[in-house]
N, C-alpha and C positions, 0 to 999 in steps of 0.2 A: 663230765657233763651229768647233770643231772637226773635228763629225757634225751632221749635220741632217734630217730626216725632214720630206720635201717630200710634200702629198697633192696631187698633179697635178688631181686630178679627182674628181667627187662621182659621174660617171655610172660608173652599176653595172649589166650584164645580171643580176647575183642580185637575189633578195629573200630575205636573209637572216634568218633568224627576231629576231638580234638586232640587227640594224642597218636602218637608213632612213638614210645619209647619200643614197643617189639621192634623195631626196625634197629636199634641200638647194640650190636654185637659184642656183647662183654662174657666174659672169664666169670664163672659166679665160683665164690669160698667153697670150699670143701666142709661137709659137716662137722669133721674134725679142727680145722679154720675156724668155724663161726664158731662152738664152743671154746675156742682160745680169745676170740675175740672177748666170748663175754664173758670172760673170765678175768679180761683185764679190765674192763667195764664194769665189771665189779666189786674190781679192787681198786677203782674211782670212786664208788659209791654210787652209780647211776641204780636208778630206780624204776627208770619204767624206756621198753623199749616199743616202739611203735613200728610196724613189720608192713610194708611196702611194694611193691612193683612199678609192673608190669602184676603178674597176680602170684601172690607168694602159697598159694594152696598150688601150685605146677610144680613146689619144692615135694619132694616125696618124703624129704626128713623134717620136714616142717612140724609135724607132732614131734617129734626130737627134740626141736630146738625150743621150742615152746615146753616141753617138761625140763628143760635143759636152764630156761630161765627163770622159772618155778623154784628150780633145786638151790638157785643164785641168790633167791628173795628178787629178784627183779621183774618186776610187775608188765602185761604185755598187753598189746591191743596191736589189729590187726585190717590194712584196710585189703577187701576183696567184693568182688565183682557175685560172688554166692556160689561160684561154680565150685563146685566138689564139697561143699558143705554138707550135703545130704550122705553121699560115700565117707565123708572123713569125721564125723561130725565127734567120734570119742577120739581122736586125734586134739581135738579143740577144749581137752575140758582143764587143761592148766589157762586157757587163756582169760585174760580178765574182761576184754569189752571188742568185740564183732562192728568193725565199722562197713557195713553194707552199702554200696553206691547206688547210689538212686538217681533218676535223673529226672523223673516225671511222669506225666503217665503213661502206660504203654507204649503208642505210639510212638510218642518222644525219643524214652527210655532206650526204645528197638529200633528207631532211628537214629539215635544218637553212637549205639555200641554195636546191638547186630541184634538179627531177629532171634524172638526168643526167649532174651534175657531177661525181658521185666519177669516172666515168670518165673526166671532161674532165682532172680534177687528175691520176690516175695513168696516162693517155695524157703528159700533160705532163710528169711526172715521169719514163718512160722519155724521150720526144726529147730532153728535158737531159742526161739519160744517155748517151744514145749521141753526143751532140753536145760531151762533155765543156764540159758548164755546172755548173758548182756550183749546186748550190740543196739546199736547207733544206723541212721541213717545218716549215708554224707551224699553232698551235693556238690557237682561244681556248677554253677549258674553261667548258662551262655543265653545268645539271641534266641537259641530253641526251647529255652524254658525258664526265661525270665517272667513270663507269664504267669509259670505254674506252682508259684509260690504257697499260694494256699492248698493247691493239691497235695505237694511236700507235706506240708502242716498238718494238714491232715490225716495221712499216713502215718506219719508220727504218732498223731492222737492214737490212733487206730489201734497201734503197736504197743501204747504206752510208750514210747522213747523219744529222742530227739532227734533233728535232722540239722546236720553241720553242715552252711552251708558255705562254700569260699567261690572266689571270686576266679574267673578264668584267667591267665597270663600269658603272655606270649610264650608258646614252647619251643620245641626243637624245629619245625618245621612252617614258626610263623602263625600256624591259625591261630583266630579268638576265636 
């Protein structure tokens, strides 16, 4: 494979209105695992891996495996909620592009995931800034912020970046 979208982990500090993967009890790789992994993913020729949850900054070898795919030429991006970006932030600096979840405006945002966060996210989005990290806003659009489109947009502007946004599906426990 070319790209590949690895969910390192199911553990999650949100509780997101639309998702329960924390509720999902899995066995996560061993540090020594994931670089075997990608070491065979390597030797496919894969390119670029894109790093997942639940929130993959809970991984504590997370700067590991991200200099780990650095060392492979395999290119990384990374989606997170912003929590521990401020504490980890020279853990981040093989990464190639910071996807930040945004949901909307405050409100929304804190309503959608837990109180707090939007600040967590747009604290985390200035330290990528000034740290020259590329990152992205991503969005998943539900009934609580199909609205706030231009707000996204905005934000975006605001940052210089873009805002990815996808569409909700049905998950493990049913909600849109």
């Amino acid at each position: 494979p070319i790209a590949i979208r690895w969910q390192l982990t199911n553990r999650c500090t949100s509780r997101c209105k639309y998702c329960n993967v924390w509720k999902i009890k899995s066995k996560e790789l061993t540090t020594k695992q994931i670089f075997s992994v990608i070491d065979e993913l390597a030797k496919m020729g894969t390119q670029r891996i894109s790093f997942g949850g639940g929130e993959p900054m809970l991984r504590k070898d997370i700067g590991q495996i991200l200099n780990y795919c650095n060392k492979k030429r395999i290119s990384t991006s990374m989606n997170s909620m912003g929590i521990f970006v401020k504490e980890r932030i020279k853990e981040l600096k093989n990464l190639d592009l910071l996807q930040l979840s945004l949901d909307g405006p405050e409100e929304i945002h804190d309503f959608v995931r837990c109180k707090g966060s939007y600040k967590t996210v747009i604290e985390a989005a200035n330290i990528a800034q000034e740290n020259n990290l590329r990152f992205t806003f991503a969005t998943t659009l539900t009934k609580s912020n199909i609205n706030k489109i231009d707000f996204l947009l905005k934000k975006g502007r605001e940052y210089n970046t873009v805002v990815a946004f996808q569409s909700l599906q049905i998950l493990f426990n049913g909600i849109k």
